[in-house]
C-alpha positions as CSV (number, residue, x, y, z in Angstrom):
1,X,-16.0,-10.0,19.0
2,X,-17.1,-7.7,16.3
3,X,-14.5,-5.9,14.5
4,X,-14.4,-2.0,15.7
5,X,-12.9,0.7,13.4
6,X,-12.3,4.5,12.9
7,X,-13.0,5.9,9.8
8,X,-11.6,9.4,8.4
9,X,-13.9,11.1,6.1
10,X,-12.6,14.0,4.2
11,X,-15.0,16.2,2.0
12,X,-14.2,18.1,-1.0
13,X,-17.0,20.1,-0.2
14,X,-16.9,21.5,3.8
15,X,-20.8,22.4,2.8
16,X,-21.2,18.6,2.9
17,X,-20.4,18.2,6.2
18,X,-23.8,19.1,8.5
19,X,-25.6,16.9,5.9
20,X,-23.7,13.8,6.6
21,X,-23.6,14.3,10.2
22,X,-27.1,14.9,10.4
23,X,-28.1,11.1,9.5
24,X,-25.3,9.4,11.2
25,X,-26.7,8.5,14.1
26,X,-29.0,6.4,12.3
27,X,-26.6,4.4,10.3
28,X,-26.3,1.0,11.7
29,X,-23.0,-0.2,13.2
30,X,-21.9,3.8,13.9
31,X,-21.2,4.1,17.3
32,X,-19.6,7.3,17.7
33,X,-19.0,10.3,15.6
34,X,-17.2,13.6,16.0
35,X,-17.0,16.7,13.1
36,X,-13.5,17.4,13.6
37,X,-10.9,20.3,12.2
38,X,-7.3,18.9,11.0
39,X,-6.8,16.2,8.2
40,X,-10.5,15.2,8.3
41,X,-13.7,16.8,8.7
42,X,-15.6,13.6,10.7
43,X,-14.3,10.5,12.7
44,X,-16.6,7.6,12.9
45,X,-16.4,4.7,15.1
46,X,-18.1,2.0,13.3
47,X,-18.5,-1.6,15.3
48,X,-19.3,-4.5,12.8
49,X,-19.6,-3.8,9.0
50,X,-18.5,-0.5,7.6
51,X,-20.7,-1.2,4.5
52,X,-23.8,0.7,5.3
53,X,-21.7,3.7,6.7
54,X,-20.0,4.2,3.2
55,X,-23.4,3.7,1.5
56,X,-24.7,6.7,3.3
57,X,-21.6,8.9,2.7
58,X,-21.4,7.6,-1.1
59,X,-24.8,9.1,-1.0
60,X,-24.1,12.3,0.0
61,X,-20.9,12.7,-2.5
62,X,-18.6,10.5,-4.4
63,X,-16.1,12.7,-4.0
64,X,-15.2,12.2,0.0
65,X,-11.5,10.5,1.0
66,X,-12.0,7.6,3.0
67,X,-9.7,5.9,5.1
68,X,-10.2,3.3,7.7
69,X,-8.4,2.1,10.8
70,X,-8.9,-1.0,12.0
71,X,-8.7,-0.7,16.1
72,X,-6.5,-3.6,17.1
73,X,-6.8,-2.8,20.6
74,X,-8.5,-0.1,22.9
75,X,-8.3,1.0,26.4
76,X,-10.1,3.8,28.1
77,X,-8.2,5.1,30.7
78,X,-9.5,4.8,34.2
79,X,-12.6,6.6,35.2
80,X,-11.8,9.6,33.2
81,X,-14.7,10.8,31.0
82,X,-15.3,10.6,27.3
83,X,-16.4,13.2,25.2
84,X,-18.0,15.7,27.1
85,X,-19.5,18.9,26.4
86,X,-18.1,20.9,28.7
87,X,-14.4,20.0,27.8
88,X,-12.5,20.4,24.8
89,X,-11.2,17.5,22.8
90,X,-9.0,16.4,20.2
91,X,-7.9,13.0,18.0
92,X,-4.2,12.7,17.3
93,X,-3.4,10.0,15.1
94,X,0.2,8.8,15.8
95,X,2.9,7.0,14.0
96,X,5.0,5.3,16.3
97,X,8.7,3.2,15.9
98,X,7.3,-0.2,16.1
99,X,10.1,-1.2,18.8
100,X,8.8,1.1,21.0
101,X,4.8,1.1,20.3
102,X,4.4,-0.9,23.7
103,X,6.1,1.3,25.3
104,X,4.7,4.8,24.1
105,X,0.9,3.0,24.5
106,X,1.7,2.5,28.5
107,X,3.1,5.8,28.9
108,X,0.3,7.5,26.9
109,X,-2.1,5.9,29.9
110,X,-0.1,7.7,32.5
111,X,-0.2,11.4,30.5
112,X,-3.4,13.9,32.2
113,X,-5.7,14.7,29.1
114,X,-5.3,11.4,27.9
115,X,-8.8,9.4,27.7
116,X,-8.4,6.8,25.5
117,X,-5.7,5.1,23.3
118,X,-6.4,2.9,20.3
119,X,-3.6,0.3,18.8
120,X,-5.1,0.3,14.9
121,X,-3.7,-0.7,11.7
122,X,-3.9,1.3,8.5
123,X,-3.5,4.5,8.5
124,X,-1.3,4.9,11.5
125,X,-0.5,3.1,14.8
126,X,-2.0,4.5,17.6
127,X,-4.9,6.9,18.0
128,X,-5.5,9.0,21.2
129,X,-8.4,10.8,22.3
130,X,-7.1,13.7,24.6
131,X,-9.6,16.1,26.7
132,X,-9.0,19.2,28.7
133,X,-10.3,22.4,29.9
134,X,-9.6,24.0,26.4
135,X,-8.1,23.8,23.7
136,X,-5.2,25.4,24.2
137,X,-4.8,23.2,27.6
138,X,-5.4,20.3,24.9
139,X,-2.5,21.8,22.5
140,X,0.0,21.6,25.2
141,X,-0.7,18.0,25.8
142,X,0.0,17.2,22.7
143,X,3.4,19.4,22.1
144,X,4.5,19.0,25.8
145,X,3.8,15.5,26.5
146,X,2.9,12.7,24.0
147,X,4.6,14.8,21.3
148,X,8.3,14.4,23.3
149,X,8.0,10.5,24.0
150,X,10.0,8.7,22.6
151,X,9.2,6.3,19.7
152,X,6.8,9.2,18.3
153,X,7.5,10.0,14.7
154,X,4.6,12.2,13.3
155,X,1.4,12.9,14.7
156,X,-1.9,14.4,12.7
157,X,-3.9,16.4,15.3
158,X,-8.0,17.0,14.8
159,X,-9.4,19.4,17.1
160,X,-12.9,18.2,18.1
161,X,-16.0,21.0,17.0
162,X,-18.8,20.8,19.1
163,X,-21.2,21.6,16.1
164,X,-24.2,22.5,18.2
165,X,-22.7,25.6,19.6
166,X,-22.2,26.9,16.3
């Protein structure tokens, strides 16, 4: 099994960011990407080797801050849909009590929104990809459900932005 991980890129330069999204599709291994508002700018999803994703955004700048997350385990959950364009979506990264981490990963899988959890290392424990009607809908998720379980210490929220209605 090839490895999978979730990169956050940060640029120092938010005039960076349509230029490095605009050849990412290209870059081997990048299986996913999404231009995101909250501690990053872009989340990649990279299966395999990273290298020739941080060749291309060493080539854009120098300056970015990296940080990797390497997926230990992923489930989507049930037949509920990815990212689509007609819904609004946000990445929380979660640090969780490691006594309850089982526990919070099972009852994220039973919260509406919720579309897919990751267990990773580095970075955080668990990241969760959470859809809804907006974003405010998505917002309320987060504060009024995954927020309040227990075993949840901090959470980093990153509202999708669906650049090509900009």
């Amino acid at each position: 099994m090839n490895r999978v991980a979730v990169f956050l890129v940060n640029f120092p330069d938010h005039n960076l960011l349509l230029p490095a999204v605009q050849g990412l599709s290209s870059i081997a291994g990048v299986k996913e990407w999404q231009a995101v508002d909250g501690h990053a700018n872009l989340v990649v999803t990279v299966e395999g080797s990273s290298d020739p994703l941080l060749t291309y955004l060493n080539g854009i700048t120098q300056n970015a801050s990296i940080s990797m997350c390497e997926v230990i385990d992923g489930l989507r959950n049930g037949d509920r849909p990815g990212l689509t364009p007609d819904l609004a979506h946000a990445w929380v990264f979660a640090d969780v009590e490691a006594a309850r981490a089982e526990q919070v990963r099972l009852q994220l899988k039973e919260v509406a929104g919720v579309v897919k959890t990751m267990e990773v290392r580095g970075g955080c424990d668990l990241i969760v990809l959470i859809s809804g009607s907006t974003l405010d809908q998505v917002d309320r998720v987060i504060s009024q459900e995954i927020q309040l379980l227990d075993g949840i210490l901090r959470l980093k929220r990153n509202r999708v932005i669906n650049l090509t209605t900009l």
